[in-house]
C-alpha positions in Angstrom: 0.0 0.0 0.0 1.4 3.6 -1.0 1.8 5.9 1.7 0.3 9.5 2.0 3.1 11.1 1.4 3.9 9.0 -2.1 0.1 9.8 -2.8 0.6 13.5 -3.4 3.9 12.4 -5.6 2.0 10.2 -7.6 -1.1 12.0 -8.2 0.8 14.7 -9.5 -0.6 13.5 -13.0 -4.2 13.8 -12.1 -4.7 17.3 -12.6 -8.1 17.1 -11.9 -7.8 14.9 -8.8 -6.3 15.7 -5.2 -3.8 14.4 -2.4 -5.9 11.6 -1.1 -4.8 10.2 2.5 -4.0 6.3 1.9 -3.0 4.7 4.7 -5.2 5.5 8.3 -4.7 4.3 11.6 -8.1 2.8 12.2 -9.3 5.7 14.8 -12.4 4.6 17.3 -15.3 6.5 16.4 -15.9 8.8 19.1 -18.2 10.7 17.2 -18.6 14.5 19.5 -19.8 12.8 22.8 -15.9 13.7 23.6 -15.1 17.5 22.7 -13.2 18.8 20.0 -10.7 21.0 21.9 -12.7 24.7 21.9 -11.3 27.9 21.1 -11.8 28.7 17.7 -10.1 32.0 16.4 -13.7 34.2 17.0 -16.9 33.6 16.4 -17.5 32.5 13.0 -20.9 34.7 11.6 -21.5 31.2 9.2 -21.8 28.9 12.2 -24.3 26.2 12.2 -25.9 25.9 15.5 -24.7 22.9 17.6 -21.4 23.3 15.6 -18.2 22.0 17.5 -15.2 24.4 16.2 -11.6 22.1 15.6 -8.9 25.2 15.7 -6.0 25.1 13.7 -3.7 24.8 16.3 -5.4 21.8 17.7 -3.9 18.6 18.6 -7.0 16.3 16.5 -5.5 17.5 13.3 -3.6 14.7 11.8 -1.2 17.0 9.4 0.9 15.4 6.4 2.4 16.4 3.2 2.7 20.2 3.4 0.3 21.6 6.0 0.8 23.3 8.9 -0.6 26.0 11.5 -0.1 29.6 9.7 -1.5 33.1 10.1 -3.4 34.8 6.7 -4.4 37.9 6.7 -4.8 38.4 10.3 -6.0 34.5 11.4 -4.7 32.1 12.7 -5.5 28.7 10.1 -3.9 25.9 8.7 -2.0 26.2 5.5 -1.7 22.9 3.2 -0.2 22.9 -0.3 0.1 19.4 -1.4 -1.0 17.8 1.7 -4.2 17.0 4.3 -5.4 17.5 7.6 -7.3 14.5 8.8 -9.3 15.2 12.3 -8.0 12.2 14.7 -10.5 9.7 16.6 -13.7 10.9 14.3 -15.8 8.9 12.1 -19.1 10.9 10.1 -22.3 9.4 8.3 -24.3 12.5 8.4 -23.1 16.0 9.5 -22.5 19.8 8.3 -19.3 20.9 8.0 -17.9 24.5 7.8 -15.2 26.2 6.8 -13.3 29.6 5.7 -11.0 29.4 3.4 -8.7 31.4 1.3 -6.0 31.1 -1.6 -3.3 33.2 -3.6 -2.4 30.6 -5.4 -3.1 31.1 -9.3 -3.6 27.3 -9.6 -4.5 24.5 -7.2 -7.0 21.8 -6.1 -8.5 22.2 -2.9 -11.6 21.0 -0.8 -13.1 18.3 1.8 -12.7 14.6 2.4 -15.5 12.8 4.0 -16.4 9.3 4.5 -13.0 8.2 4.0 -12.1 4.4 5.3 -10.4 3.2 7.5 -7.9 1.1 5.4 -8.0 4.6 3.7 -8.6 3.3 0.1 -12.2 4.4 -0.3 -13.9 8.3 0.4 -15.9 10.9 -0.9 -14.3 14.2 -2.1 -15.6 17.6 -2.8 -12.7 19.9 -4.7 -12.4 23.4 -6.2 -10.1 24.7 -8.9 -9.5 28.1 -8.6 -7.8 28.5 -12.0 -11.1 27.3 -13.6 -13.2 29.6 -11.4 -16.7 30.3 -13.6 -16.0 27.4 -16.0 -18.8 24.1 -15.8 -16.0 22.3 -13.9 -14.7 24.9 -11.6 -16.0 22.6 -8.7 -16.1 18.6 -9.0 -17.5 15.4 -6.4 -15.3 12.6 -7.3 -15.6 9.1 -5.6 -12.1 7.5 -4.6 -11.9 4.0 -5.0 -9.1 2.1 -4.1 -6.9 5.0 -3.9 -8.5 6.1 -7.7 -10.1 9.1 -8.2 -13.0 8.9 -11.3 -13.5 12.5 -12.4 -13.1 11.1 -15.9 -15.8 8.8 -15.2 -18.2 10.7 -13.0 -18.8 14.0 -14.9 -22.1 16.6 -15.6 -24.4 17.4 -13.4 -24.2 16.2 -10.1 -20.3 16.1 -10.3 -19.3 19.3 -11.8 -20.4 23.2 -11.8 -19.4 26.6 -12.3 -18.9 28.9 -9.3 -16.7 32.3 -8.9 -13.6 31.3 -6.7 -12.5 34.4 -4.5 -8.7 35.3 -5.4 -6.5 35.6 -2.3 -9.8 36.3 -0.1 -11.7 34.8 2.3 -14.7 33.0 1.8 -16.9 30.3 3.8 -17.8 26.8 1.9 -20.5 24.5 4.2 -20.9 21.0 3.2 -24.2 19.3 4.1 -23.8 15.4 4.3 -27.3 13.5 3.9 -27.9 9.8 3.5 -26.6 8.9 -0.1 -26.6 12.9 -1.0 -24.6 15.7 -0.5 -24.7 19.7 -1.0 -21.6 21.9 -1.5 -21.9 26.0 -0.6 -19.8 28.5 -1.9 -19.9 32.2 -0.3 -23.7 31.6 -0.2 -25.2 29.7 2.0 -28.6 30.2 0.6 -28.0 28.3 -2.4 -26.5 25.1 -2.7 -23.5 25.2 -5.7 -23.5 21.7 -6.6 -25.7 19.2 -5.7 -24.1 15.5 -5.3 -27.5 13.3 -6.1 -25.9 9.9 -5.8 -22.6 9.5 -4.0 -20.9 6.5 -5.4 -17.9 5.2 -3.2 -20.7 2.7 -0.7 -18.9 4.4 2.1 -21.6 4.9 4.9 -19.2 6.8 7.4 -15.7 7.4 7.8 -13.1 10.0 8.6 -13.2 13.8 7.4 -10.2 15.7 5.7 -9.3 18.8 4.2 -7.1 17.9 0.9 -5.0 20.2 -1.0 -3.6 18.6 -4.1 -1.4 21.7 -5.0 -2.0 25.2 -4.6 -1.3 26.8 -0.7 -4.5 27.0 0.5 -5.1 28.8 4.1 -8.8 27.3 6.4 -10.0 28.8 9.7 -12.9 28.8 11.3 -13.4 25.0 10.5 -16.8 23.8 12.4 -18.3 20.2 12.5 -21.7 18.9 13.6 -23.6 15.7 13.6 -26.6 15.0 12.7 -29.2 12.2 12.7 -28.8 9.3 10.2 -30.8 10.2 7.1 -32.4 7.1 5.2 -30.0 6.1 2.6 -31.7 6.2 -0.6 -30.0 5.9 -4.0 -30.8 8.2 -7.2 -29.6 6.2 -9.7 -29.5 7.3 -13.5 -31.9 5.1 -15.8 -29.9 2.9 -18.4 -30.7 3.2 -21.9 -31.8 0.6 -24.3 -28.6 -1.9 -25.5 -26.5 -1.4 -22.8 -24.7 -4.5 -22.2 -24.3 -4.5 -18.8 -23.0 -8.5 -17.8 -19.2 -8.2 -17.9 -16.4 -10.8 -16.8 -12.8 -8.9 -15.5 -9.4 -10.5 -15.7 -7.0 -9.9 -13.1 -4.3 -6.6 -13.7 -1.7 -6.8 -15.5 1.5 -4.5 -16.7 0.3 -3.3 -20.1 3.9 -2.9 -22.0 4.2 -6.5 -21.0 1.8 -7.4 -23.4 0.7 -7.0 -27.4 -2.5 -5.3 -26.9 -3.2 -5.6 -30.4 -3.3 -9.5 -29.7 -6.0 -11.2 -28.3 -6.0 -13.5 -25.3 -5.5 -16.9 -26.7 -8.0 -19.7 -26.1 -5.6 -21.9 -23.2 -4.9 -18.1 -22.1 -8.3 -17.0 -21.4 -9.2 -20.4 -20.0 -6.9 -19.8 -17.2 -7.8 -16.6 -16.2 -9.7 -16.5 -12.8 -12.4 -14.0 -14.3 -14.8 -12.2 -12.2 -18.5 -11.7 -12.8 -19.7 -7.9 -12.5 -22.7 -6.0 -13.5 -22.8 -2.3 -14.9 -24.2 0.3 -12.7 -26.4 3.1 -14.3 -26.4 4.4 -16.9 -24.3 1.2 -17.9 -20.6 2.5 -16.6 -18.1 -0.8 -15.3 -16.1 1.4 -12.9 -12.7 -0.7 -12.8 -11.3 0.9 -9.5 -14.3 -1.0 -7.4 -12.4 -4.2 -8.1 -9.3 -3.6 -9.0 -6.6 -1.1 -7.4 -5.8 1.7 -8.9 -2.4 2.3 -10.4 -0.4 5.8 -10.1 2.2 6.0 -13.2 4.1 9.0 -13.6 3.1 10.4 -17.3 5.5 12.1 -18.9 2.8 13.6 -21.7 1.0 15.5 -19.1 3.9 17.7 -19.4 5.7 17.3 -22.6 2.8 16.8 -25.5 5.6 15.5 -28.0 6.3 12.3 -25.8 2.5 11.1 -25.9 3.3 8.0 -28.1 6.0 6.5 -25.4 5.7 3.8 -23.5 4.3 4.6 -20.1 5.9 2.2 -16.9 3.2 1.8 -14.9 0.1 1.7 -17.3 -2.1 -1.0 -16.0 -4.8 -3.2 -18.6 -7.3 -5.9 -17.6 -9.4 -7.6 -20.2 -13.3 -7.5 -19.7 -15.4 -10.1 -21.8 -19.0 -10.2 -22.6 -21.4 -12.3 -25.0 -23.7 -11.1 -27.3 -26.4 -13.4 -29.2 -27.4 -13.0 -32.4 -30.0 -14.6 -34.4 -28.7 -14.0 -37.5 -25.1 -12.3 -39.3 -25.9 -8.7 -39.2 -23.5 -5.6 -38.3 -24.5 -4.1 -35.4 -23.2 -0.4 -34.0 -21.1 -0.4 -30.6 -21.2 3.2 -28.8 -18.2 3.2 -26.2 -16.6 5.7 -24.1 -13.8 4.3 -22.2 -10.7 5.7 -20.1 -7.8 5.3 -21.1 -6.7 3.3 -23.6 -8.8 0.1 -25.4 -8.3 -2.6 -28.2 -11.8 -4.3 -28.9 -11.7 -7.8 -29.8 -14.4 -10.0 -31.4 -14.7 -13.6 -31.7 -11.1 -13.3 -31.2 -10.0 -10.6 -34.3 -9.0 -7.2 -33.4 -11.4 -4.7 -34.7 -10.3 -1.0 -33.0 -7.8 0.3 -30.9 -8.0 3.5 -29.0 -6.9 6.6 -26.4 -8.4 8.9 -24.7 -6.2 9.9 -21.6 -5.9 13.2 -20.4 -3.3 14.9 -22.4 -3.2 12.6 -24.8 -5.9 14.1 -28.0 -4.2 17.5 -28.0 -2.3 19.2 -24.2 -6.6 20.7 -22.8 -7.8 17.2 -23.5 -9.6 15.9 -20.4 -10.4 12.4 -21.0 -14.0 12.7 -20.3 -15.9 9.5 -20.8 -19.3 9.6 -22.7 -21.1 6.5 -23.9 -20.5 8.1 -27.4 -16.7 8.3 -26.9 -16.1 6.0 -30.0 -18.1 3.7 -32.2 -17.2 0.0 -33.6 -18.9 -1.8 -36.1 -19.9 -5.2 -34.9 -19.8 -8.0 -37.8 -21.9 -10.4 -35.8 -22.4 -14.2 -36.5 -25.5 -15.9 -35.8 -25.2 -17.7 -32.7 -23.1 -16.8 -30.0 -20.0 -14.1 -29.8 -17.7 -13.0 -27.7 -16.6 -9.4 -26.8 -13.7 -8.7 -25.4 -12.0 -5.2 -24.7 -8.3 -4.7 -23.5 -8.6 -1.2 -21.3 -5.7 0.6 -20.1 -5.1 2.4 -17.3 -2.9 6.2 -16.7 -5.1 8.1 -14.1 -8.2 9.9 -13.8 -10.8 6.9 -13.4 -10.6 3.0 -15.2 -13.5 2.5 -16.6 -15.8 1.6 -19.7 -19.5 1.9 -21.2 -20.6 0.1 -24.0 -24.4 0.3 -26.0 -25.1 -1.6 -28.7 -27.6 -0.3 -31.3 -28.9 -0.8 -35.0 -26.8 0.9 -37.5 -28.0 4.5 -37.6 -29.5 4.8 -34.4 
């Protein structure tokens, strides 16, 4: 397991993601029937009643990476720039949590943990990026899954929003934490800025954080409070017609081990231990719930021209499905994927693929749609196997795939 500190080394690819503790002791849940230490720096006019304040000098901060007590603009806060503050013996389901914060930084990643585990491999995370303030994504919810973070995957509404980010100011941010939902505020607490329908990690309670990938970042006046378990209820996306959604995965493997232009052989695939999974709506196989993510160092996130080099570290698992067919036909294949694929059928290679970050042209994002790509499927009557080869560099592992007639 990597540490925290080789977390906010390795994520450094991820420009969309954030330092993401790894490694917890496993704290007791005291919840607040034992006190936060009091004596927060004033009183803080955004306080939510029945609040308990955690000062930035206080002993049940857990700080690692860069962070540390600091003084801003008169108060006395914690500053963290590529590093976390993890409150010690505290576990939340529901709760409110408040905060001030302010950066100078011209670029950065910054925002709440919640729910994270106590192995430390699973959370919820709520970030800002103050060099896209006012863009759609100038605030994204991201699951982390076995130390991945899916912002490729999860994306739109319910993930990501615009919001004005306060330059080298103070402002307050409140995060309301409700069953399977959540509900970000920015500056006003009024309106909600994003609104997290469906959180997707399964975590029910866990630890609480505040995360800064990169960027110094200054909070004060940070304020918890409890409250009662909220029924959890899902709010799940419909899936559309043709999604295939029963899928097999192999094991990982090193992907410039192998030929991904070949396809598994028959005594090959028969020894693979394959595990059965199903799709979740709207018909997305999210890799990092069963498989652990991996953290290469890219070197095209930096330098456009090396985009076609080998990458050490790039992880690939095969997923297989079947598809019946009542007669020879060509079918249509919409797939989004992330980040790399080769699609196989009945054993012949019939696309190859990339979409990583960086990769299309130096703004590309990665962002997976069901209409990432499409495959034309020469079927045979009878039965036929699919089978996709799907890389991994950072940002989310994952795959969608609808089948449909041609010109649908």
């Amino acid at each position: 397991m990597i540490t925290r500190r080789d977390a906010v080394r390795l994520l450094s690819f991820a420009s969309a993601g954030a330092w993401f503790p790894t490694s917890h002791t496993a704290f007791a849940s005291s919840m607040v029937t034992s006190a936060f230490t009091a004596g927060a720096n004033g009183q803080n006019p955004e306080s939510t009643p029945g609040a308990v304040p955690v000062p930035p000098e206080s002993s049940r901060w857990l700080l690692e990476g860069e962070a540390k007590p600091a003084e801003y603009q008169g108060r006395k806060c914690l500053l963290l720039d590529g590093g976390g503050a993890t409150l010690k013996d505290f576990e939340m389901r529901d709760g409110v949590i408040d905060v001030d914060m302010a950066t100078p930084a011209s670029r950065g990643f910054f925002g709440i943990q919640f729910r994270i585990d106590k192995p430390g491999l699973n959370a919820e995370w709520v970030y800002l990026r103050q060099h896209k303030s006012g863009l759609p994504d100038a605030m994204q919810y991201t699951p982390v899954l076995n130390t991945g973070l899916n912002w490729q995957i999860y994306n739109g509404p319910g993930f990501t929003g615009a919001v004005e980010i306060p330059k080298a100011t103070w402002f307050h941010l409140r995060l309301e934490v409700v069953g399977a939902q959540a509900k970000l505020y920015v500056k006003d607490m009024d309106k909600p800025a994003l609104v997290m329908s469906d959180l997707k990690s399964g975590v029910q309670k866990g630890q609480v954080a505040l995360a800064v990938l990169t960027g110094a970042t200054y909070f004060t006046n940070f304020e918890i409070r409890i409250t009662p378990d909220a029924p959890w209820q899902r709010h799940l996306p419909p899936m559309p017609a043709g999604t295939l959604t029963k899928w097999s995965l192999s094991p990982s493997y090193d992907a410039l081990a192998r030929n991904l232009e070949r396809p598994l052989a028959r005594w090959e695939s028969n020894t693979i231990q394959w595990q059965d999974v199903e799709a979740e709506p709207p018909g997305l196989v999210v890799i990092y719930r069963y498989r652990q993510a991996p953290h290469p160092v890219v070197s095209f996130a930096t330098d456009f021209s090396k985009r076609l080099d080998p990458q050490p570290g790039m992880s690939v698992i095969y997923a297989r499905t079947n598809i019946d067919s009542d007669r020879e036909q060509v079918k249509k294949l919409y797939i989004g994927y992330s980040d790399d694929v080769s699609v196989f059928l009945n054993g012949q290679i019939l696309f190859r693929g990339r979409s990583a970050q960086n990769f299309r042209d130096p703004g590309f994002l990665g962002i997976v749609n069901p209409e990432n790509d499409a495959v034309y499927l020469p079927l045979q009557k009878g039965r036929n196997e699919l089978m996709l080869a799907l890389s991994e560099l950072g940002g989310g592992w994952g795959f969608i795939c609808r089948l449909v007639e041609i010109g649908s």
